[in-house]
C-alpha positions in Angstrom: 14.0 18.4 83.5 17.2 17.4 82.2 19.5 19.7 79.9 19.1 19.2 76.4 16.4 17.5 76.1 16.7 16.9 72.3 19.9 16.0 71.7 20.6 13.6 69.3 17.1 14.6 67.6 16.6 16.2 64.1 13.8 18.5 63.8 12.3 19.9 60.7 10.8 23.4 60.8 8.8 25.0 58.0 8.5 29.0 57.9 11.5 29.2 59.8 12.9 32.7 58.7 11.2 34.4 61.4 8.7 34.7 63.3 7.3 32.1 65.6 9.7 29.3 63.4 12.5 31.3 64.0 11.9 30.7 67.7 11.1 27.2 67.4 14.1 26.7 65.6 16.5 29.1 68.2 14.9 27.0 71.2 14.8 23.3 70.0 18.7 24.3 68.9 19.4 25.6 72.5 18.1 22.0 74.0 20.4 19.8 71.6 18.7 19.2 68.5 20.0 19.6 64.9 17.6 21.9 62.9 16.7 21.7 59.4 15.3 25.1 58.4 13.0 25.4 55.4 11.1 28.2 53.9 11.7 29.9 50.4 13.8 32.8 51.8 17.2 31.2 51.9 19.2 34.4 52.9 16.9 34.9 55.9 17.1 31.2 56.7 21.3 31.9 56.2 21.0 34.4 58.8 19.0 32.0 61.6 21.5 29.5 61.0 24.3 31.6 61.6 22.6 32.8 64.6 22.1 29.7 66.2 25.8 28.4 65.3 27.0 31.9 67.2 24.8 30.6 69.9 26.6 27.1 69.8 23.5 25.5 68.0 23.5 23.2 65.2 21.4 24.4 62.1 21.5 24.3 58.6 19.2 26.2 55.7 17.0 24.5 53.2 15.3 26.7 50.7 12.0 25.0 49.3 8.4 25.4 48.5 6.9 23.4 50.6 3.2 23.9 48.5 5.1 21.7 46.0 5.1 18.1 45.7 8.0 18.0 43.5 10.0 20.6 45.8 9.3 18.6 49.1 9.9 15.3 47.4 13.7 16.6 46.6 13.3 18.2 50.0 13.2 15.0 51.5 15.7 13.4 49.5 18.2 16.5 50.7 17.1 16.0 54.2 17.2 12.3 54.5 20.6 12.2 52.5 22.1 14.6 55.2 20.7 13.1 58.5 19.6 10.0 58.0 16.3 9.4 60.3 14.1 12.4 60.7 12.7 13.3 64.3 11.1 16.1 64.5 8.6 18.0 62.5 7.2 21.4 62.6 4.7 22.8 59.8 4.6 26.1 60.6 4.6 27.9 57.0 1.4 29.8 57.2 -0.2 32.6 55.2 -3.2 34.8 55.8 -5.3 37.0 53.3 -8.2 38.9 55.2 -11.0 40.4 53.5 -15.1 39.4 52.9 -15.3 35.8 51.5 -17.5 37.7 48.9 -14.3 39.9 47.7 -11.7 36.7 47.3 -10.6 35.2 44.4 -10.1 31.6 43.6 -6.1 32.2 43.6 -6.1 33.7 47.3 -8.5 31.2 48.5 -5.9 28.2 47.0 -2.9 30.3 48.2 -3.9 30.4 51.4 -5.3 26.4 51.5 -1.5 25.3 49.7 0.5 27.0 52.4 -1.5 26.0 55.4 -3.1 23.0 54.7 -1.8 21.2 52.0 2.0 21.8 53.0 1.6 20.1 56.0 0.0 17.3 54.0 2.8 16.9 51.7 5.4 17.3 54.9 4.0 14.8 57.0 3.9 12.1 53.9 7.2 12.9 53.2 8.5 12.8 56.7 6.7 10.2 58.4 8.4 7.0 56.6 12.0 8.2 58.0 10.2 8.5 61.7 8.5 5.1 61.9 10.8 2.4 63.6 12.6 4.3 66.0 10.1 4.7 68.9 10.1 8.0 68.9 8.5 11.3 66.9 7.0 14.4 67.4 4.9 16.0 64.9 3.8 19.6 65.7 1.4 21.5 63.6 0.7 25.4 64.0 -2.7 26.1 64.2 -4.4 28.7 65.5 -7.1 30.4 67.9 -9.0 30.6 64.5 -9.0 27.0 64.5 -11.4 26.9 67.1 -13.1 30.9 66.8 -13.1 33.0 64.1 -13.4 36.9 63.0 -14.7 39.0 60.5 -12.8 38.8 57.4 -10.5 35.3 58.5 -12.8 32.5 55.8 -9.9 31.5 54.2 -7.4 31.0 57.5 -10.2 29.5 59.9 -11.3 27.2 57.3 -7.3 26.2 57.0 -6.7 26.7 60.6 -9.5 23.9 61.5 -8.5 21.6 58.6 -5.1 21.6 59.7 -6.5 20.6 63.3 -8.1 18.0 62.0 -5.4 16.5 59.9 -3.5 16.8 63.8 -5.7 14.3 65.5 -6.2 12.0 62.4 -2.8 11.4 62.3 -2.3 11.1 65.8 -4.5 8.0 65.7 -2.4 6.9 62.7 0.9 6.7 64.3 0.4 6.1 68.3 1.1 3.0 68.0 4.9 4.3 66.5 5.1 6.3 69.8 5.0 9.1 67.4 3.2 12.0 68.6 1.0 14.6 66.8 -0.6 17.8 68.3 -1.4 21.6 67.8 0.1 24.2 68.9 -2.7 27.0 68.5 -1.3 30.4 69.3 -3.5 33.9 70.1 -2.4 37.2 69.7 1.6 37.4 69.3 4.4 40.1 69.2 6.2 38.9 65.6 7.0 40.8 62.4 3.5 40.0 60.9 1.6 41.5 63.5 4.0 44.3 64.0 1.6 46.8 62.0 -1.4 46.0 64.4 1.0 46.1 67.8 2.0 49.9 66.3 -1.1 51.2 65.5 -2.4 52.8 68.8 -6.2 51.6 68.0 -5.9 48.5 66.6 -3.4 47.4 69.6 -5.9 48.8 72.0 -8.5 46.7 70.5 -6.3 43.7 70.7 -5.5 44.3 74.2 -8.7 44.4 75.7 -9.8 41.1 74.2 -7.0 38.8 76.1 -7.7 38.8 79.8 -3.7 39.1 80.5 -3.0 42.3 78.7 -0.6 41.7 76.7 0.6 40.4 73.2 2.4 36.6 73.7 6.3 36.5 73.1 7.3 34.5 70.8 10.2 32.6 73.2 6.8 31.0 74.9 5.7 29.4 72.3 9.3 28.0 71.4 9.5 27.2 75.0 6.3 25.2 74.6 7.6 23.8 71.3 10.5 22.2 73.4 8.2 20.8 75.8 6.2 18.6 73.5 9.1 17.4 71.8 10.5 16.2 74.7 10.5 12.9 76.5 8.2 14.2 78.7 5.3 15.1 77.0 5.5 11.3 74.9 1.8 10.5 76.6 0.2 13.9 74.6 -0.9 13.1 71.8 -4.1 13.8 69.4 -4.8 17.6 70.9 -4.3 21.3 70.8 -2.6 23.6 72.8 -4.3 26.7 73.1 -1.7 29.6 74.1 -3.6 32.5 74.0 -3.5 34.7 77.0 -6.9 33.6 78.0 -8.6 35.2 74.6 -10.8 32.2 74.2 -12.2 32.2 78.0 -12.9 35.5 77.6 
């Protein structure tokens, strides 16, 4: 594969203060691409940028609400106003609330359906009309193991988790014949600042452990690593389907 791959390409990346966007952001940056970073926290997203320009990247911070129609349509005017064409999106801004379904109120339920579900709705309207024409797109959207299984206490995010699948491959059909790709990316168990309480608690970790066949938590430079791969030129023939990068949890 040829060096970066994605230069010349502007991606958009949602939750990108850490975590698993932060890695997206940090690899699509390292194969060429100019990266839009969005999430509310703007000195965190401050901080990625400046990481990635020590690194020789190109990035740039974009604090928004992306549960917000009014914030994403200004978004987009921001975006569209500094790049031109759009390339490249990632929804990745996620939230989970885990408890009984019996015990959740109607706030957590919609908190949790806003940020990982209807975001991504609101994103892809906005940035689909500045994709179309060019021949090109990639659409990624972070699902989830819990797209396709579930756990005690996870209503809320597997309900989400499948919806957002399902938008995936809707929308893939949509746009093919832009030669604008959508797919999943569904990720198992991973070592990032959320899950850093469960990877330091000596049971809970154990627990997780034994339930992925390769015995250990994912890195988060994997799934940036896939990221970069199905934004590629490469991958332009997948389209419509989900990734599953789990460790082997759901062939277990």
């Amino acid at each position: 594969m040829k060096e970066h791959r994605l230069k010349g390409r502007t991606a958009v990346i949602t939750g990108a203060s850490k975590g698993l966007g932060k890695a997206m952001a940090q690899a699509l940056a390292a194969e060429g691409a100019r990266v839009a970073l969005v999430s509310r926290d703007l000195d965190r997203l401050r901080e990625v940028a400046g990481e990635i320009a020590d690194t020789g990247g190109e990035a740039e911070a974009f604090c928004a609400d992306v549960t917000s129609e009014p914030a994403v349509r200004a978004l987009e005017s921001r975006l569209v106003e500094r790049f031109g064409k759009l390339h490249i999106l990632i929804n990745n801004a996620g939230v989970n609330v885990r408890k009984p379904v019996v015990d959740f109120t109607l706030e957590e339920w919609r908190r949790v359906m806003d940020t990982n579900v209807t975001a991504a709705f609101l994103m892809c309207r906005s940035a689909i009309p500045h994709m179309q024409g060019q021949g090109y797109g990639r659409i990624l959207n972070m699902t989830s193991i819990m797209s396709w299984v579930s756990l005690p206490g996870r209503a809320a995010y597997a309900a989400s988790k499948a919806a957002l699948l399902g938008i995936t491959r809707t929308l893939a059909l949509e746009l093919a014949s832009e030669a604008i790709t959508v797919n999943g990316i569904s990720p198992g168990p991973c070592a990032t600042e959320m899950n850093r309480p469960l990877i330091e608690n000596p049971e809970i970790n154990a627990q997780f452990l034994a339930s992925i066949p390769l015995g250990r938590w994912g890195k988060v430079e994997e799934i940036g690593q896939l990221a970069v791969y199905l934004c590629s030129e490469e991958a332009g023939f997948i389209t419509g389907t989900d990734i599953v990068i789990d460790g082997g949890w759901l062939v277990r």
